[in-house]
C-alpha positions in Angstrom: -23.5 4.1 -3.9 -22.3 0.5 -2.9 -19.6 -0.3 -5.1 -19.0 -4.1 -4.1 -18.7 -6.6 -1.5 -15.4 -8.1 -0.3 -14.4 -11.1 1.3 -11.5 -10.0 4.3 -8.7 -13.0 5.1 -6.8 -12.4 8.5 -3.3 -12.0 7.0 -1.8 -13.2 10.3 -3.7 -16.9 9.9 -2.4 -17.3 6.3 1.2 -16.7 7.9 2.0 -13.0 6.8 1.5 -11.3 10.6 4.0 -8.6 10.0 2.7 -5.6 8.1 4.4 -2.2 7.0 3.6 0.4 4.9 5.7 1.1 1.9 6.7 4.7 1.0 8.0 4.4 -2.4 9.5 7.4 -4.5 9.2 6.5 -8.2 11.6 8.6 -10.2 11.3 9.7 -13.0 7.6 10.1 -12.4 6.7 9.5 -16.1 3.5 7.5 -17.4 5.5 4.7 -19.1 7.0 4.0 -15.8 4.0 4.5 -13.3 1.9 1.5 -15.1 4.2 -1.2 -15.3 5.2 0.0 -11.9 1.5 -0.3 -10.7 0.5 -3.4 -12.5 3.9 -5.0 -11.1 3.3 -4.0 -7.2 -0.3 -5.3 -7.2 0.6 -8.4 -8.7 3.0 -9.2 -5.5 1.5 -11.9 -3.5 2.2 -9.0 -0.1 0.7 -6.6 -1.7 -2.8 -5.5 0.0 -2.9 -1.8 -1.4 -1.5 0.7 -3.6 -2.1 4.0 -3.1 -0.9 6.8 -5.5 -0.3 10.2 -3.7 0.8 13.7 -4.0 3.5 14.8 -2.1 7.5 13.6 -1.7 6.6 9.9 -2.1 4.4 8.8 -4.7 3.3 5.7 -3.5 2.2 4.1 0.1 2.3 0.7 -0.3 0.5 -1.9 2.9 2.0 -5.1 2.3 1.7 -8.6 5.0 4.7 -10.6 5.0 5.7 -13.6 7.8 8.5 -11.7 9.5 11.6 -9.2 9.2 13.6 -11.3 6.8 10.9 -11.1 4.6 10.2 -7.5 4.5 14.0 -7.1 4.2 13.6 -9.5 0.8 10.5 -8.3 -0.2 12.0 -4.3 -0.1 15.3 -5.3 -1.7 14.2 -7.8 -4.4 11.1 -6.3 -5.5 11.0 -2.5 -5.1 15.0 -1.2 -4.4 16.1 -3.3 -7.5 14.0 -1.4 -9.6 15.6 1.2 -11.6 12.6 3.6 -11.3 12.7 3.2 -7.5 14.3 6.0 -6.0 13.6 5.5 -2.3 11.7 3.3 0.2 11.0 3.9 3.7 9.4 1.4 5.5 7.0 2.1 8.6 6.0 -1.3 10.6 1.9 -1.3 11.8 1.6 -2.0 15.6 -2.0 -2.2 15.3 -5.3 -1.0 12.6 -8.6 -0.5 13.5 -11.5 -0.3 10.9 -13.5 2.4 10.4 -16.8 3.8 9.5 -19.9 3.3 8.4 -19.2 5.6 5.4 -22.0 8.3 5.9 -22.9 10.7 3.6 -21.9 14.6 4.8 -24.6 16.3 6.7 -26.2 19.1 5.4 -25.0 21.1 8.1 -21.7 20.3 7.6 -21.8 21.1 3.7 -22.7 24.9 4.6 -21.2 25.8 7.4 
């Protein structure tokens, strides 16, 4: 059941305090296109996670970046200048809390 343990880094303190989630539309939504696509977004040093979704967008991207002028370069040069990119709207994070523990589902809950 425990697939791992991570180390977590304040993005702030390493001098990315501005994050934003990514809604990218990938068109066309072909195979060929999708992995290098992935692969290429994970790589990014402002990348912290890739989601792929069903829906209008395709991807939800949460990326840390030092300010506004970054996010501005980070949208332009590395997802809008991609041919396969056919839209990105970008949502700024005020504020996250974590979560959890991760329970399993009551029995009650699985039968009623």
């Amino acid at each position: 059941m425990i697939l791992g343990h991570r180390l977590r880094l304040d993005p702030a303190k390493l001098g990315r305090g501005l994050q934003a989630l990514l809604s990218v539309q990938v068109r066309p939504h072909r195979r060929e296109l999708v992995g290098p696509f992935v692969e290429r977004i994970r790589a990014l040093p402002e990348s912290l996670t890739v989601f792929h979704l069903t829906g209008p967008d395709d991807y939800l991207v949460h990326v840390a970046v030092a300010d506004m002028t970054d996010l501005q370069r980070l949208v332009l040069d590395e997802f809008t200048s991609r041919r396969e990119v056919a839209r990105v709207e970008t949502r700024l994070i005020f504020q996250q809390w974590d979560c959890g523990p991760m329970l399993p589902p009551s029995p009650t809950a699985q039968t009623g």
